[in-house]
C-alpha positions in Angstrom: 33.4 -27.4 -15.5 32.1 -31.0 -14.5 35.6 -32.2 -16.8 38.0 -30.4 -14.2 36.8 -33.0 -11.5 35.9 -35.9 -14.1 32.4 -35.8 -12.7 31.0 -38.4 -15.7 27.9 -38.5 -14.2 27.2 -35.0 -14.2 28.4 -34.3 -17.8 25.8 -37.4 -19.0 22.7 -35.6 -16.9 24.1 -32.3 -18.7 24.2 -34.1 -21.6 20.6 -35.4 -21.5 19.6 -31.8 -21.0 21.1 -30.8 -24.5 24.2 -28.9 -23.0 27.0 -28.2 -25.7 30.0 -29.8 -25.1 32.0 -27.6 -27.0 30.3 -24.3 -24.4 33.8 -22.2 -24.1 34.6 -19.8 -20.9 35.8 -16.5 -21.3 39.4 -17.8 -22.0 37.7 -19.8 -24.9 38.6 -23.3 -23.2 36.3 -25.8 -23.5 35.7 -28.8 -21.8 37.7 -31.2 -23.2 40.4 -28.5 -22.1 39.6 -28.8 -19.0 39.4 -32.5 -18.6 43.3 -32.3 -20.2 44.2 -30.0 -17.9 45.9 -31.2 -15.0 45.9 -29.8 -11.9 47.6 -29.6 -8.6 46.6 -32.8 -6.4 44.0 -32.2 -4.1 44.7 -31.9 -0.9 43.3 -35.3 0.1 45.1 -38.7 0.1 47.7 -39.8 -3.1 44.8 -42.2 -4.2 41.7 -39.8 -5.0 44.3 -37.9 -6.8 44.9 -40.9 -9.3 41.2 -41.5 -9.2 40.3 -38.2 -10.1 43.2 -38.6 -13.1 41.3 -41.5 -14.0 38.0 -39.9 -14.0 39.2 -37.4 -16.0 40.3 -39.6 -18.8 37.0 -41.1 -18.9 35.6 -37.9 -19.4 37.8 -36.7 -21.9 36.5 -40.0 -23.9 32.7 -39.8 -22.9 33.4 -35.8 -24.0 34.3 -37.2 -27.3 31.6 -39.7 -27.7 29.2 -36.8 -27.2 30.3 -34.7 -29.8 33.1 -32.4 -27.7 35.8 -31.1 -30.4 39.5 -31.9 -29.3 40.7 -30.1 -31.7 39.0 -26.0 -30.9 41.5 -23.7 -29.5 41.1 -21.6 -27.1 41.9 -17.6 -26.7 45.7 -18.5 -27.0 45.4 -20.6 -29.8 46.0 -24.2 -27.0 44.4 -26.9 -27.6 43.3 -30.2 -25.3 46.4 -31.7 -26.3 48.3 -28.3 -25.7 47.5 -28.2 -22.6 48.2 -31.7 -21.3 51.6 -31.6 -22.6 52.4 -28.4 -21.0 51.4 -29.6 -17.9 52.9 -33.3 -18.7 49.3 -35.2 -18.1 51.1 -37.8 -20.2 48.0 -40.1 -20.1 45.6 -37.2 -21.1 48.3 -36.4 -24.3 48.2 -40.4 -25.4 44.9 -40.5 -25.4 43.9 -37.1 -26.7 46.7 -38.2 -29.9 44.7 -41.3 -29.9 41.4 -39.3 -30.8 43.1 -37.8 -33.8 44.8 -34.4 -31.9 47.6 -33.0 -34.0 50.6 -33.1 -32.5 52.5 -30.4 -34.4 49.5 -27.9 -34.1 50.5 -24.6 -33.0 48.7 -21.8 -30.7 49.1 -18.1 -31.3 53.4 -17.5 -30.2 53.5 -21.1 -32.8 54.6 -23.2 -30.4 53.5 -27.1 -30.5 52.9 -29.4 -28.1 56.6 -30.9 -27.7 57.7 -27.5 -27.7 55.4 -26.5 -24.1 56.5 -29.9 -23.2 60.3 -29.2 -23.7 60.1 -25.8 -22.4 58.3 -27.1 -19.1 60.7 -30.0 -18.4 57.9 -32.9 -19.6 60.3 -35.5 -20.6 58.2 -38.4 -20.9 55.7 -36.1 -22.4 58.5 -34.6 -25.1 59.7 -38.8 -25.7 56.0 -39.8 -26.2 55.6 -36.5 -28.7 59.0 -37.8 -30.3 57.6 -41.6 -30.4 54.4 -40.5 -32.4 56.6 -38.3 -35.0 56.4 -34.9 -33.6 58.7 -32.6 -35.5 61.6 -31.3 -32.9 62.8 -29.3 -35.6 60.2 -26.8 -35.8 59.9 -23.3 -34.8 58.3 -20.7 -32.6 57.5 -17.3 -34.0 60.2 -16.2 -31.6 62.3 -18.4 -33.8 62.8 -21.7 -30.4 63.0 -24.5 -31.2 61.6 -27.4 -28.6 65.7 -28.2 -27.8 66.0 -24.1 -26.9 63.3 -24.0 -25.0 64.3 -26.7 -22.8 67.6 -25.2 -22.6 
């Protein structure tokens, strides 16, 4: 995916050429998951990894604008927003609850987004979840709350 790198450019040209921004692999994640998704620094300098965090919150809005759906699910049940709270992209979970994201959504085991949070040690992810009124009090199908799981 042109998202994973926040190559804008390349998902307007796609764009032009009637791509679908909602096209899922065969995990079911779509671009806008992929965009949310952050991964490891590249191996380059501290700056093109900020950059490339940047880029990838432009393209999670110019994904949007095009018609991209941050709210489809993939095979788990994840969405966007699951995803970049799991992996504490807290810029990428502001922005995605900005663009109307559910923050007590669950995926298939019914676990939110505070919960993945909690249960990965995403404080500022879990306070920002808190700060929007994400419900700590819910539960998992395993019966885990967000506190257990960061226990």
């Amino acid at each position: 995916f042109a998202a994973c790198l926040g190559y804008v450019e390349v998902i307007l040209q796609l764009c032009k050429q009637d791509a679908d921004m909602n096209m899922r692999d065969v995990w079911g994640r779509t671009a806008m998951i992929a965009a949310a998704t952050h991964l490891p620094p590249p191996l380059s300098s501290l700056n093109t990894s900020v950059s490339c965090l940047q880029r990838r919150l432009i393209c999670i809005r110019v994904l949007k604008q095009l018609g991209a759906n941050e709210q489809l699910q993939d095979e788990e049940g994840n969405t966007a927003l699951h995803s970049a709270s799991s992996d504490g992209f807290l810029e990428a979970v502001a922005l995605l609850h900005e663009l109307g994201c559910q923050v007590d959504r669950r995926n298939e085991e019914g676990n939110t987004s505070m919960m993945l949070a909690a249960g990965a040690g995403r404080g500022p992810v879990v306070s920002y979840l808190l700060g929007v009124r994400g419900d700590a009090s819910l539960k998992n199908a395993s019966s885990c709350t967000a506190v257990m799981l960061a226990a």
